[in-house]
N, C-alpha and C positions, 0 to 999 in steps of 0.2 A: 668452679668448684673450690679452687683456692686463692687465701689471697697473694693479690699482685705484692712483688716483690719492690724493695725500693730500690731506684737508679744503680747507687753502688752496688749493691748486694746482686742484683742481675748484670751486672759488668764481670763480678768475681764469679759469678755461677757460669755466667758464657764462657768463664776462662777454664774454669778448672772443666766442663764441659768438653771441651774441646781435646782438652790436655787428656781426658780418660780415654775419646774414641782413638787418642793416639796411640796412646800406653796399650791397650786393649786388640788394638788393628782392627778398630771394629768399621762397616760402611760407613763412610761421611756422608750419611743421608738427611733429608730433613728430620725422618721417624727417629733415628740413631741419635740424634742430636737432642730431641727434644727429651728423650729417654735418660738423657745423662743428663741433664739440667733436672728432669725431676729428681733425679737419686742427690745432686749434689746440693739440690736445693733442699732436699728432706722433704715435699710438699706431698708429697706420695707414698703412707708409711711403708706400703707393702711392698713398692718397688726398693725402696730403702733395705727393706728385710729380705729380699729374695735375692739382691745382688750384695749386699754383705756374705750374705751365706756363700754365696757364688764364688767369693771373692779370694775366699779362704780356701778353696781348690785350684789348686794352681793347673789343672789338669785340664784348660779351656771350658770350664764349667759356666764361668763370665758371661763366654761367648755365645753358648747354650741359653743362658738364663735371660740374659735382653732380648736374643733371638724370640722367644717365647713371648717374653712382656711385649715386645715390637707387634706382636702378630693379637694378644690378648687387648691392648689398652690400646693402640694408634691404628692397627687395621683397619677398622670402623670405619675411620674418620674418613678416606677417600668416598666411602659409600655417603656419607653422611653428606659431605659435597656435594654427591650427585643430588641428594633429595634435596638441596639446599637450591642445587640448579632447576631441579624439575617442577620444584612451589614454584622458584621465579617464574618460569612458563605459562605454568598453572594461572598466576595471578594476572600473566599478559594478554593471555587466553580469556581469561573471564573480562578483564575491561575492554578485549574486541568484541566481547558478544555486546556487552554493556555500550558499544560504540554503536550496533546493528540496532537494538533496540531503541536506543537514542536516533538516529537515524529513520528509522521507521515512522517513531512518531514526528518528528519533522515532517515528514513527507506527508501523512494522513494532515496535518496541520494546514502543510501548503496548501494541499486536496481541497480540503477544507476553504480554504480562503479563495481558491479560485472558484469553485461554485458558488460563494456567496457574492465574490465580485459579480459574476455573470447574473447572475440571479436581479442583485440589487442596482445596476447598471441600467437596464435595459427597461422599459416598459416590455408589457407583451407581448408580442410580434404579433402585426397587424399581415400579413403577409407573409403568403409561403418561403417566397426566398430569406426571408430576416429568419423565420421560425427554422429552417434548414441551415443556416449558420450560424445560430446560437446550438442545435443540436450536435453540428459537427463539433464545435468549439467543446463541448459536455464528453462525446466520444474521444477526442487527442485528449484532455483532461484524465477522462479517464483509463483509456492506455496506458498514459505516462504515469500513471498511480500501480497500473495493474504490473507494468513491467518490472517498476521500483520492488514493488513487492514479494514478484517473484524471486529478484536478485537476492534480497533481504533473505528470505524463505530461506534459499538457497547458505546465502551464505550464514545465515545462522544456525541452521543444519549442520552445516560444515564444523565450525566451530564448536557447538557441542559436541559433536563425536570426539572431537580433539580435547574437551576438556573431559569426557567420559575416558578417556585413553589413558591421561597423563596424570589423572586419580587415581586410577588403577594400577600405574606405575609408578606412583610414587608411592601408597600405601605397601604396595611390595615390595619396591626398594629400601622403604623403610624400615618394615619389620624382616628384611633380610639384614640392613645395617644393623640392628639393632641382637639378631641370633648368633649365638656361638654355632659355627657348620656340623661340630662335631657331638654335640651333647642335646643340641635343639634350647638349651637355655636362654637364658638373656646374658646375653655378652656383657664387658665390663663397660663399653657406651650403654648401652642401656640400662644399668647399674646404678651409674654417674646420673642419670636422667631422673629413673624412679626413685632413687634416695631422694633427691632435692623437692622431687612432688610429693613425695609421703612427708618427707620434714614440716614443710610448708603447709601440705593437712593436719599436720597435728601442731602447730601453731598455732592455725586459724583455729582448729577447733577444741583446743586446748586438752586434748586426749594424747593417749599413748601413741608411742611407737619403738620398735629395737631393733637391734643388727645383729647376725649371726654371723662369724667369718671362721670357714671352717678347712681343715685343709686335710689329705690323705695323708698318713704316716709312712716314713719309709718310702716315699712312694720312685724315688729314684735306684735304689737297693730293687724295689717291686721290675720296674723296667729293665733294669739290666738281669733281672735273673731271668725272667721269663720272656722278654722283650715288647717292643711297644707299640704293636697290634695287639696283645692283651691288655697292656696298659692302657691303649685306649677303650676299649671293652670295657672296663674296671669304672672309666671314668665315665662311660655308660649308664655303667649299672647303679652310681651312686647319685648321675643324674634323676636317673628315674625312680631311685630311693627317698630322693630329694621333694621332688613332684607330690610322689605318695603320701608325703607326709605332711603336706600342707593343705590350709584352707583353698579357695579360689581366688581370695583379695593378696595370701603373699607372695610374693615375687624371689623365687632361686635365681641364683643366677651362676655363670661361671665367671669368677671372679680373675681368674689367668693361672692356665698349667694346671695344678694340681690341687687348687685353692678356689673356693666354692663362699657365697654368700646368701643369705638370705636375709630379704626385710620384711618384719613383719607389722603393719599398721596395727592399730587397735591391743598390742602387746604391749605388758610391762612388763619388767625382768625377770620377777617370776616365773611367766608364763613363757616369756623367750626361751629360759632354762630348761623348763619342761620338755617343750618342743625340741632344743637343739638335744637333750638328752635322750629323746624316746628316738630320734634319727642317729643318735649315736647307736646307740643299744641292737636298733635295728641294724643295722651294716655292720657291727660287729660280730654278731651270731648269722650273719648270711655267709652260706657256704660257696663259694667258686669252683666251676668245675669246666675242663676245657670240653665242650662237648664234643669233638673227633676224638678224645684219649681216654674222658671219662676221668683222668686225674684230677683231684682234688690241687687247688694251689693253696698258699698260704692264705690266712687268716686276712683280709683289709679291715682295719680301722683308720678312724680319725678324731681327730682333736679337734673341740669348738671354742671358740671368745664370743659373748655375750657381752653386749653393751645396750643400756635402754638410752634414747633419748631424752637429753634437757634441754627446754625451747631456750637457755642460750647458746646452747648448741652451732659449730658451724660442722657442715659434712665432714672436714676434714677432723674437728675434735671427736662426732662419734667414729667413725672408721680406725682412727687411730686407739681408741678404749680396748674398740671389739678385737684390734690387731694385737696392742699387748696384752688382752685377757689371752687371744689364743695363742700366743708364744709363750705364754707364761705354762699353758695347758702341754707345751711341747718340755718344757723344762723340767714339769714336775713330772714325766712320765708319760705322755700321752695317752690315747683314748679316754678321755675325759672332757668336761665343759668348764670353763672358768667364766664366773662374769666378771662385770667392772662397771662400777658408778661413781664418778667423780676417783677417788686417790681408792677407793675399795677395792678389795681384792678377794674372791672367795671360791675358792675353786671345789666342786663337785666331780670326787674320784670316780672312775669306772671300778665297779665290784671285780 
């Protein structure tokens, strides 16, 4: 998704990488690790922006924050492994069936070539006992064809069940790699994935496409007053606001924590604006209420960045547009949509 860095510059980024998980006490894990290479790299606006923020709380909020990212951007990735492991199988599996098959017709072949030896060998048996040993001879022939085949039968039987199994675990391994547990969305791997395929369709087919990156306001303030079994409800409820409000071609996703994206194919920024606007509007005027109290809680909104794609675009130039339109959306006030095209900046107030 980003580009590789040069030699020195990945020397300096290992260092000072290192030097944070120390300053920090954070695990010396491989997730922890990579996590601080993206921040110090810059390669990842929004890790960049959620541990700045983090960073300026001296009150272990750091430590909270990568926590989060760890579990939002690298979680994935061990699942991701497994389906990486489970195709390999998949693929060993199919070329033993593709062995059996191979194998089989060998055999019909041999089959083949010793009746016609016998066949073209022999004048016709003048005599019971010649006629009774070329019969026998046609019988082991064909045994030894029948038994081959039942093996084959067998083991090619075998085999497919095994590749019926491991399709079936890898598709659901897959679209579990790919879901947020908690919102049902598409996780930030799956994010990373459908951005680079939609980019790539509107290349090829020289059409639109845009990015919404939207986030809840306050939503830290939100957790600690009420706490975070509501908080997570909240981010429930804006999943499924989220869903609502789209066609069936775009892709929500939970982008990590409290930060939300969507991509939408076949949109130009107009029409992203519309969209991220009428999602706005709606979550703003939705009421919350705990249903055991019946209490009404405070108001949620959220703030969006809009960015349309330019096919010279790389994923990390649009993400980053759509991430300064929506920090730009946080500065002037929040509950608002700001787009961003190239150095443009135009932000669309909430009434």
């Amino acid at each position: 998704m980003y580009e590789l860095d040069s030699l020195d510059d990945a020397r300096r980024h290992c260092d000072a990488a290192v030097q944070l998980i120390d300053a920090y006490d954070l695990p010396a894990t491989p997730d922890y690790y990579r996590l601080m290479y993206d921040y110090v790299s810059g390669c990842d606006p929004v890790v960049t922006r959620r541990l700045n923020d983090a960073a300026e709380d001296s009150n272990g909020r750091f430590q909270r924050a990568a926590a989060d990212l760890i579990g939002a951007h690298y979680g994935a990735r061990r699942m991701l492994n497994m389906v990486a492991d489970m195709s390999e199988a998949l693929g060993k599996e199919a070329g033993r069936a593709g062995e059996f098959i191979a194998e089989a017709g060998d055999s019909v072949h041999d089959f083949g070539l010793e009746i016609e030896t016998l066949a073209g060998s022999q004048d016709i048996p003048d005599s019971p006992g010649a006629m009774r040993t070329m019969v026998e001879q046609l019988l082991l022939s064909t045994h030894r064809m029948q038994s081959k085949a039942r093996k084959l039968e067998s083991d090619l039987r075998q085999s497919t069940a095994e590749i019926t199994n491991l399709r079936g675990k890898l598709e659901e391994t897959e679209k579990e790699a790919m879901t947020d547990k908690l919102t049902a969305l598409t996780n930030r791997a799956g994010f990373d994935r459908a951005l680079t395929r939609e980019m790539s369709a509107a290349l090829e087919s020289g059409g639109s496409m845009s990015l919404v990156l939207c986030d809840i306001d306050h939503f830290k303030k939100f957790n600690d007053t009420y706490g975070h079994q509501v908080g997570d409800q909240v981010l429930k409820l804006v999943a499924s606001l989220l869903r609502q409000g789209l066609k069936e071609r775009d892709t929500p996703c939970r982008y990590g924590g409290e930060e939300f994206a969507v991509i939408l194919p076949g949109a130009n920024l107009h029409e992203a604006r519309q969209v991220a606007d009428r999602i706005r509007e709606t979550i703003a005027t939705r009421r919350i209420v705990r249903k055991r109290t019946g209490e009404e809680i405070a108001r949620v909104t959220m703030s969006f960045g809009v960015s349309e794609y330019s096919h010279a675009d790389t994923t990390t130039d649009l993400v980053e547009r759509a991430d300064e339109a929506l920090y730009q959306s946080k500065r002037d006030g929040r509950n608002r949509v700001t787009v961003r095209l190239g150095s443009g900046v135009t932000p669309v107030a909430a009434e």
